[in-house]
N, C-alpha and C positions, 0 to 999 in steps of 0.2 A: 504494500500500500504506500504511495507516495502522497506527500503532504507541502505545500506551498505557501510557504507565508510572505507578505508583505506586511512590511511597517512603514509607516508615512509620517509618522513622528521624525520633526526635524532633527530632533536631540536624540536620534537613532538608541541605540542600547544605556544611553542614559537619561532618556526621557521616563516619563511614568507610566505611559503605555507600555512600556518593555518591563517592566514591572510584576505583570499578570500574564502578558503575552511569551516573556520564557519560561517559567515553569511550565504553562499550557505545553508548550514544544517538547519539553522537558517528559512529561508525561506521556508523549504522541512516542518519543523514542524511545521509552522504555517498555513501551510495549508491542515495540516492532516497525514503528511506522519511520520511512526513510523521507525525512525531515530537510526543507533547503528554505533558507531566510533572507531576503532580502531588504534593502533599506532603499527606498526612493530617493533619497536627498543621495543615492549614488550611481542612481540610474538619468540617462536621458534619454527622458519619452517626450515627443512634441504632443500639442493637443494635435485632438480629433480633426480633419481639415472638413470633414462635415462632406466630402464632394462621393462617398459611396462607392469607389474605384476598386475600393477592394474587393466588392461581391460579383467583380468582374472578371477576377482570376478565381483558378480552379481551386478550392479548399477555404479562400476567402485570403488575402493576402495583402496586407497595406504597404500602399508605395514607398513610404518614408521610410527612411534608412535609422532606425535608432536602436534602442536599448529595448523596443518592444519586437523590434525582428525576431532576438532567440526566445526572448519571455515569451512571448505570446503562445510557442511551443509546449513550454513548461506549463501554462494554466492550461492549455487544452488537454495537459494529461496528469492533471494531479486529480486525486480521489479525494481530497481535504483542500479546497482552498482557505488561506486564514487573510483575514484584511484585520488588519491592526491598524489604529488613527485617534490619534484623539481628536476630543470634539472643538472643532473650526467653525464659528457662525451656523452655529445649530446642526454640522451635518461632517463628512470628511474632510480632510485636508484637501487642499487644490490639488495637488501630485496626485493622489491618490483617485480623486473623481477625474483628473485625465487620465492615470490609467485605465480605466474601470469604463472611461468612455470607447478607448482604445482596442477594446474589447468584441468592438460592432463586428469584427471581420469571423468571429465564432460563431453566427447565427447566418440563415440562408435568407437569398433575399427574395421570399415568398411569406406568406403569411398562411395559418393555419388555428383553426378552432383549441385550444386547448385550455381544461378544464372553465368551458365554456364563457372563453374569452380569446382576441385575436393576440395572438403570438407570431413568432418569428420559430423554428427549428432548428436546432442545432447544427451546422456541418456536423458531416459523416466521422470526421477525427477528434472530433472533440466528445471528452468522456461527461459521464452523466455526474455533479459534482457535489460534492457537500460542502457548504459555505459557512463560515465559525466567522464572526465578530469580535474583534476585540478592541475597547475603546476606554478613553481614560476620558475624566472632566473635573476643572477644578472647581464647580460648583458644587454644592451641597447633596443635592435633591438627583434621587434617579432618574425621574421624570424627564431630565434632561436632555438624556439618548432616545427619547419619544420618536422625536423628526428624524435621526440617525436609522434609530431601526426600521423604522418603516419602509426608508429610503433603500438599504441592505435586502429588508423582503422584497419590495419590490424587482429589485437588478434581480434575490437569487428567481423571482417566475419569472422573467421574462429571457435569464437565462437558462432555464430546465433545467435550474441546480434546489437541491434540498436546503434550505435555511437549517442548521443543526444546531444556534442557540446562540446565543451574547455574551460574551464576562465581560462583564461592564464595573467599572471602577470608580463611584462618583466620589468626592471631596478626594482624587488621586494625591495631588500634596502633600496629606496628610498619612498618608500611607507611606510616603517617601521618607518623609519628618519624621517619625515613630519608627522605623526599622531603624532610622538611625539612631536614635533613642535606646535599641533594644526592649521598646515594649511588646508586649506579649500577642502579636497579632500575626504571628506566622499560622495561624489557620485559613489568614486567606490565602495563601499563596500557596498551600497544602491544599488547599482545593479548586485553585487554577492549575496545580497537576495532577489530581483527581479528575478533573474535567478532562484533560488530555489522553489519560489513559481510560474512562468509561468511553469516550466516544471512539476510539481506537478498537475498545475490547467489542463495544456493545450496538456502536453506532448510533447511539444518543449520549446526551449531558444529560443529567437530572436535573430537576428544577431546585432541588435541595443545594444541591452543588454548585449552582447558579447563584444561589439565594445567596451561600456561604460567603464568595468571591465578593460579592456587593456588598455585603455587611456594614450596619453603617460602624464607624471606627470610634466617634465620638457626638456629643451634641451639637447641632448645628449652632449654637449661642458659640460656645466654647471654639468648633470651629474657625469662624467668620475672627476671633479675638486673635488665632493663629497663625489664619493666613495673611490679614492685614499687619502683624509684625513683620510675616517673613517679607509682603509685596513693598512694605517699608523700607524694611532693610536693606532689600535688592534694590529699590531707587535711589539710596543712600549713596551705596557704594557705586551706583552708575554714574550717580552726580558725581562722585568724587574721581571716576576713571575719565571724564571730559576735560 
């Protein structure tokens, strides 16, 4: 079983979406699954030119010469894709929605009834896929990833991939802050690799496991008192590096 992640987190492996998002992997490959990660802030993908050229050649094949040439290969045959992003103006990161738009050359350019709505059809090479979310937010409140998920279900129907569930990480910061702390909250992150290995073993996440990962960490009062030191701090020391 091969698995595909992308992270769109500009702060690559030290943002807070990396956070939840490596153990999840963590989990994927200790239970077999052959694991490959990459970072966008390392790739160049142009946006979409929007002109359709691609559903002109055989398999679907876009003109532009970038960094989606060999990718595009890779998601057509991972059995797990993961999109990792934290949340950007309610929804993914901009790399991440060009990738994701860049994507058009995977569907056929006919249209077809499915589950009684019009679709697009997968080209013949591209596998049927299972889609994991992972996303970070510095706000409080889960509710936050609302517009995100939705946005995720809809890409996975319209590309005849399975939705298989969100670790979502609201007041991320504070997750960051407390491990360094050494306070006692590595249950979540013992259950974004629980997550990794159920859906590997079983092909779903629980929704227990799910729940775990989101947990909230502390009181929203108490939060807001935290993070406006630390966004203090850091404008501090910004003023002070001009």
């Amino acid at each position: 079983m091969k698995a595909l992640a992308i992270n769109s987190s500009p702060r690559k492996d030290k943002g807070n979406t990396s956070l939840i998002l490596n153990p999840f992997l963590e989990g994927l490959r200790e239970a077999g699954v052959d694991v490959e990660l990459y970072y966008t802030s390392d790739l160049l993908i142009k946006p979409c030119k929007g002109d359709f050229s691609c559903w002109s050649k055989p398999g679907g094949r876009c003109g532009q010469e970038d960094d989606m040439t060999w990718l595009d290969s890779k998601i057509r045959d991972a059995d797990i894709l993961i999109l990792a992003s934290p949340v950007y103006c309610d929804g993914v990161t901009g790399p991440m929605k060009t990738l994701m738009d860049r994507t058009v050359t995977q569907i056929m350019p006919v249209l077809e009834i499915r589950d009684n709505h019009t679709r697009h059809p997968l080209q013949k090479n591209v596998k049927k896929s299972k889609i994991v979310l992972v996303s970070n937010c510095g706000f409080w409140e889960r509710d936050n990833f609302d517009p995100l998920i939705m946005h995720i279900q809809a890409y996975c129907k319209n590309a005849n991939a399975e939705f298989a569930g969100a670790l979502l990480r609201p007041h991320g910061e504070a997750l960051r802050s407390m491990l360094d702390m050494g306070m006692p909250i590595k249950d979540v992150l013992d259950a974004a690799k629980e997550a990794g290995r159920q859906l590997a073993t079983t092909g779903k996440i629980s929704a227990d496991t799910l729940n775990a990962v989101s947990r909230d960490l502390l009181p929203r009062d108490m939060y807001l008192q935290v993070a406006n030191a630390s966004l203090s701090d850091f404008l501090d020391k910004s003023r002070a590096g001009q």
